[in-house]
N, C-alpha and C positions, 0 to 999 in steps of 0.2 A: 517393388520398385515404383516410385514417385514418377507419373508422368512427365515430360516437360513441358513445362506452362507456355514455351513459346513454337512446340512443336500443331505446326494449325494445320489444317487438313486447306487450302484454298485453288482456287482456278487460275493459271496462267493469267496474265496481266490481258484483257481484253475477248478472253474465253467467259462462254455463260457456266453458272454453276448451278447443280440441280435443281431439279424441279420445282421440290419443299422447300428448296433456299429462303433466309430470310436474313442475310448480312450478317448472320452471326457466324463467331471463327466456331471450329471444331476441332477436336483433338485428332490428330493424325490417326493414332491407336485404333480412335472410337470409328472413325471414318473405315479405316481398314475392315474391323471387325463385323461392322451394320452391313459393309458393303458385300464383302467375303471375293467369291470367285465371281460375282455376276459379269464382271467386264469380258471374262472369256469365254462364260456360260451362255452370255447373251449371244453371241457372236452367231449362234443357234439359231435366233428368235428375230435377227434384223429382217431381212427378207417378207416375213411373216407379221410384222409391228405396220412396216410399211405397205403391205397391204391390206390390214386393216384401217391406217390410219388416211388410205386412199379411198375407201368407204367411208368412212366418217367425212371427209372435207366434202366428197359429193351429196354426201346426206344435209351439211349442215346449207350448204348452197339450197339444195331442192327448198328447203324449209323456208329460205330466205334470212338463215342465220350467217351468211357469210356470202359476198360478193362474188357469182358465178367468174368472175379473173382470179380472184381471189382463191377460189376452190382449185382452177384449172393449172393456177402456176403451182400451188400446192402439188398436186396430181404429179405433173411434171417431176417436181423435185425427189420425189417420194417412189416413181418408178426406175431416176437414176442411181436410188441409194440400194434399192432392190437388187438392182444389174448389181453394181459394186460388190453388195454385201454376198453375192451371188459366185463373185471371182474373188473373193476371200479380201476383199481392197477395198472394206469398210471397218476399220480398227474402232475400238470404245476407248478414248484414254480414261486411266483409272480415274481421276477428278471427275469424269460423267454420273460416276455411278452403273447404268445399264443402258440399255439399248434405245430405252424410249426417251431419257435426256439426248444420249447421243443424236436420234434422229433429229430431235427437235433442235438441237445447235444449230447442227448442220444447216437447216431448213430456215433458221433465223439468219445463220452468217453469209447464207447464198442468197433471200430470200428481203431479207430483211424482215420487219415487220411482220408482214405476210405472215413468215415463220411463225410466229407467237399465235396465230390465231388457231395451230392446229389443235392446239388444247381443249378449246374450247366446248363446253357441252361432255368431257367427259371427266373421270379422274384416272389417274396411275394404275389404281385400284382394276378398273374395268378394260383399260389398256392391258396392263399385263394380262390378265384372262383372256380377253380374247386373242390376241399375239400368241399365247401356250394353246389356246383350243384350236389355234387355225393351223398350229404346228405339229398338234396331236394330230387332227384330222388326215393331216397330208402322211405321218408316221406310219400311223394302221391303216391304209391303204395299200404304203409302199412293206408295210409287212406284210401283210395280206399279201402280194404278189408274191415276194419269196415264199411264201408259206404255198400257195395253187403251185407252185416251180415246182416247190420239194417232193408236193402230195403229186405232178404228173410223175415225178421222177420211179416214184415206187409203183405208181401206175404203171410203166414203162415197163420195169423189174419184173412185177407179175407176169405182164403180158408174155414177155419174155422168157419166163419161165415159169409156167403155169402149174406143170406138172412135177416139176425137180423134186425127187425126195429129200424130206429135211424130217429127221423124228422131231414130235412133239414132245416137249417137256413140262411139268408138271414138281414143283420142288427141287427143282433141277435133276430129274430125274427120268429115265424114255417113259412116255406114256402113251401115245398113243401116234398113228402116221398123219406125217403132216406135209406141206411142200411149200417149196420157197415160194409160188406165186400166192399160196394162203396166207404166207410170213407179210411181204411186202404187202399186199392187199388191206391186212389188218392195218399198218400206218397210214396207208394213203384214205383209210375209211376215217380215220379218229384223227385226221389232219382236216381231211374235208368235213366232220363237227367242226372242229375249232376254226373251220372259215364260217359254217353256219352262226356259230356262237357271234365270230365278228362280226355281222350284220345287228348283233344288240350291244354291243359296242359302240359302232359306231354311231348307231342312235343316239346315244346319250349324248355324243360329242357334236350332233347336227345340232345344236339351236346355239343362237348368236347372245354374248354374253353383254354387246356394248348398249349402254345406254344408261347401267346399272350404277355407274359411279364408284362412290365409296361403299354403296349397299344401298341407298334409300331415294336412288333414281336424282333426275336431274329438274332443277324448274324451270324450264325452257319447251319448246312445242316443238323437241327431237321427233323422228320418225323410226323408232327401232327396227320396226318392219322392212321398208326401205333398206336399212342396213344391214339386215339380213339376207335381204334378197340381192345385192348387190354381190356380198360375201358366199352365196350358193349357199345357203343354211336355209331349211325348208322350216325354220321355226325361229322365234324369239325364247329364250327363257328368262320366262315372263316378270317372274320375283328376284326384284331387286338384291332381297335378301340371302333368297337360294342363289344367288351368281357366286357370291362371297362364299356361302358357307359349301359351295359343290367342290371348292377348292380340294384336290387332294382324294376329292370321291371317285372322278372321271379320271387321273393317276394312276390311283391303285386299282381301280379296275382295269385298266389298259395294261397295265404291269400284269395283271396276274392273269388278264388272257395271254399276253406274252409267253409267264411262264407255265401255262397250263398245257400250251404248244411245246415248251422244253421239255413237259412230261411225258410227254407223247416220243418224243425223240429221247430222251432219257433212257428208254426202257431199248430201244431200237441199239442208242449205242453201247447197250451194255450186252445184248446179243453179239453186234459185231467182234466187240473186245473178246467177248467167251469164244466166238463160235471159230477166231481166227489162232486161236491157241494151236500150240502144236499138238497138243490131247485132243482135241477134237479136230481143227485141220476142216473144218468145211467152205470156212471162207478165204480168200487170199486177200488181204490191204495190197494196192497200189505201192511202189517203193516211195513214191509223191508224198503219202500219208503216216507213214512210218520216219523215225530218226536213230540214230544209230548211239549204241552205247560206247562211253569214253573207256573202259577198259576190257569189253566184251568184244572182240571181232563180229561174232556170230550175231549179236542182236537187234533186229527188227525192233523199236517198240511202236505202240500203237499211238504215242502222243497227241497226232490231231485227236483221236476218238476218246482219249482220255481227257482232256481238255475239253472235245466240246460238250463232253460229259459234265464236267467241272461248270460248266457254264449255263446250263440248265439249270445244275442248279441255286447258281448265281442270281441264276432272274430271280426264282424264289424268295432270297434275301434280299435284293432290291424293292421286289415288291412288299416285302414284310419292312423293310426300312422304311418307306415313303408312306406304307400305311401309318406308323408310328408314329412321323412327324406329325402326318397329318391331322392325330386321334388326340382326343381330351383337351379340345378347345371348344369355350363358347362358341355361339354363333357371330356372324361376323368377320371383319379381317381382322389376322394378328399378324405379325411379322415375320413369326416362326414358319410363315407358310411361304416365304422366302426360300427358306432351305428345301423344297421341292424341288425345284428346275432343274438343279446341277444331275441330284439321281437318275431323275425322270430320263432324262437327254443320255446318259452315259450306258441307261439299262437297254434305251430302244436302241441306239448304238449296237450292242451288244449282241441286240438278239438279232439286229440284222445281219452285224456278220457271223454270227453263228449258221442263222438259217440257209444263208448265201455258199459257207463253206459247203454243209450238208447237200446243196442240190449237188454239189461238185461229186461229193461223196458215193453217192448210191448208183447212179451208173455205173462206176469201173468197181464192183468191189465182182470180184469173181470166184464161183462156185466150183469148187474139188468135188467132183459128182464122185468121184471113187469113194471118197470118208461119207459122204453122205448116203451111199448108196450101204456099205459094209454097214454103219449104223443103223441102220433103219432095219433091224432085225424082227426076229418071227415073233416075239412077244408083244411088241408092240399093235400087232394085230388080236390080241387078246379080248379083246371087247368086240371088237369086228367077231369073231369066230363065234364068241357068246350069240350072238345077234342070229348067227346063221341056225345056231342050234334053237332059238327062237321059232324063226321062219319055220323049224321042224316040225314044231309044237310043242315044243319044254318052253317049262316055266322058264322067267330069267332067273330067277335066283339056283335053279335048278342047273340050266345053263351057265352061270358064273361061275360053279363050282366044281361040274365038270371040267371046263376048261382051267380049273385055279389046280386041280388033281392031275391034269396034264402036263402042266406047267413041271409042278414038282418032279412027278416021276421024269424027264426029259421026253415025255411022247409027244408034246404038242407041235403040230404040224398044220399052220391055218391055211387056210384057201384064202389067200391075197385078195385075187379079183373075183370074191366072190359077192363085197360091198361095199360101196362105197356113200361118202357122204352125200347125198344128189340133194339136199335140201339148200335152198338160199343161201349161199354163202358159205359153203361146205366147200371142200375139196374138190367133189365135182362138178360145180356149180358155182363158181366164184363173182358171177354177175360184175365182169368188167367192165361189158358196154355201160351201164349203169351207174357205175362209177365216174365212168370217162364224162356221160352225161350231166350228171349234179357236178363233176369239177367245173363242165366247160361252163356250166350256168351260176357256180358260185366266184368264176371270176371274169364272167362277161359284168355280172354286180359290181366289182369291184373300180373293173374300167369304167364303165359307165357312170360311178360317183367320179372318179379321177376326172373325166370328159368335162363334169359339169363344173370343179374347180378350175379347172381351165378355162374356160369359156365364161366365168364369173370375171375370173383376174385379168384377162383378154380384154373385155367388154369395161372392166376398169379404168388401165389404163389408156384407150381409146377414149379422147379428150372430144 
């Protein structure tokens, strides 16, 4: 199908037109296509543009590249589109393009003049990056918190139920005694990693990306430092060139700490699922978490748990998608690195309300001590019993196989509380306070980067 030659992509009569404009018409199609979903992707990123772009005007003033009134009514306009974009009542029409023409309209049409000069000193190029860096930043924090929520949650669990028999399974099969404060203990241990891990995350995302342009910096006597340190980034990153080509690096790595946190919860909700079956019967779902089947009277099913199952491992495909966009480009900008934003935004999305249901989740799921206690049979001390005939003075293997001749004939009869795990993180020994202590100190971290974006953006807008 033959374009229409007179179908033009242009701006309402008296509206500015993007950025790259140069009076030429554009094909609707083409317009649609370059542009895709950015007008409602960005919608994300305004907030986030305008406070970087509120650094920048104070930078370019310091330098004496721009008229300290000049800088200040900038400031102004740029913390009102904030608010706006803040109460959802900062719209992009599609003719903007995205968020960073939008701002700069806006800032021309109230501003006049003025407006136009907030360009200056940098490109689109190093806008968009730092607008996405300073929105990741804020992301993996406010993940990071749900994530310390989830990991107190099972901390809670444990403590609560320290001792509850639950058999260990091994091939899904009994293998050895275990207790539901050992169960929840092991996710809140492998949550608080993955808060540990978020501290090198985050790192990569502390250093400020403006100044960099299109990749080969700017010829003007900018202060990037300055604009770092306005923005609470305790770093520049420094090569022009690495700003452009980290595109897509600082992404997929965020995505895949994301889902490396789903994997950890993965395995938790595929316990739940098993362990709530009417064969096993040791956990109860809340009636909140279950949904009822359209021809079944009788059935319960476990939908949230099933779904947020599902959605674990979603991040994984998000982050394998954004990898891919991102992979098998020169160095440099290309365009294709365009099509990042939309995944990026819809995957942290995701994993927030996933991680947010789950804190909901693990307080109310309650334990049938009866199933749990009837399973938790005398084989399962099999190794235990080995152990004592150890303590005797028999070999182990010598010990294993008495007790394996036990087993068979039906004489094996163990001594329960004859031993127990007492080593670090055993059954007897599950070093809670321990726990509670590296939690409270991996999201006292956390606040305390949050504190210092605040008090960057605070100290901003104060004119």
């Amino acid at each position: 199908m033959k374009p229409d030659p007179g179908s033009k992509a242009q701006a309402p009569a008296g509206e500015p037109s993007t950025l790259w404009a140069k009076d030429l018409p554009l094909d609707v199609a083409i317009h649609r296509f370059t542009v895709g979903e950015d007008p409602d992707t960005d919608l994300t990123l305004v907030p986030f543009d305008a406070i970087g772009s509120a650094a920048h005007a104070k930078m370019l003033a310091a330098t004496g590249l721009l008229e300290p009134t000049d800088a200040a009514s900038l400031v102004r306009g740029l913390n009102r589109i904030a608010n706006l974009a803040r109460q959802n009542a900062f719209p992009i029409p599609a003719h903007l393009e995205d968020c960073h023409t939008a701002i700069e309209a806006d800032l021309t049409r109230t501003l006049g003049p003025v407006g136009q000069r907030i360009h200056l000193g940098r490109s689109r190029n190093d806008q968009v990056i730092l607008a996405f860096r300073l929105y990741l930043r804020d992301a993996l924090l406010q993940l990071g918190l749900r994530v310390s929520d989830l990991a107190g949650a099972f901390l809670a669990f444990a403590q609560a139920h320290p001792a509850a028999p639950l058999p260990g399974y091994t091939h899904l099969r009994r293998a050895m005694p275990s207790t539901f404060g050992m169960w929840a203990a092991a996710f809140a241990e492998g949550l608080l990693e993955e808060l540990e891990a978020l501290q090198s995350v985050y790192q990569r995302l502390d250093r400020c990306p403006l100044g960099s342009a299109a990749g080969f910096g700017v010829p003007l006597p900018i202060d990037r430092e300055l604009t770092a340190n306005l923005l609470g980034f305790s770093k520049v990153q420094r090569s022009p060139i690495d700003v452009q080509n980290s595109r897509g690096r600082h992404e997929v790595a965020m995505l895949q700490w994301a889902a490396s946190v789903g994997g950890v919860m993965e395995k938790f909700l595929w316990d739940v699922s098993l362990y709530s079956t009417e064969e096993f019967g040791f956990l109860k779902l809340p009636d909140a978490f279950t949904t009822g089947s359209s021809i079944m009277p009788q059935k319960k099913n476990p939908d949230v748990v099933e779904l947020a199952r599902g959605r674990c491992r979603e991040l994984r495909g998000t982050a394998g998608l954004v990898e891919q966009i991102a992979s098998g480009l020169p160095s440099s900008y290309h365009r294709d690195l365009q099509l990042l934003k939309r995944p990026v935004i819809l995957g942290l999305r995701q994993a927030d309300e996933l991680f947010g249901v789950l804190v909901r989740l693990v307080p109310v799921l309650k334990i049938q001590a009866d199933a749990t206690t009837a399973a938790s049979t005398d084989e399962l001390y099999a190794a235990h019993q080995a152990y004592v005939y150890v303590q005797e003075g028999l070999p182990f293997r010598e010990a294993y196989r008495k007790v394996a001749q036990q087993i068979q004939e039906g004489t094996f009869a163990p001594d329960r509380a004859a031993l127990t795990a007492s080593h670090l993180g055993g059954a007897g020994n599950l070093a809670l306070e321990v726990l509670a202590t590296e939690l409270t100190a991996a999201r006292t971290w956390i606040e305390t980067k949050r504190g210092i974006h605040s008090q960057a953006e605070a100290a901003l807008w104060a004119n």
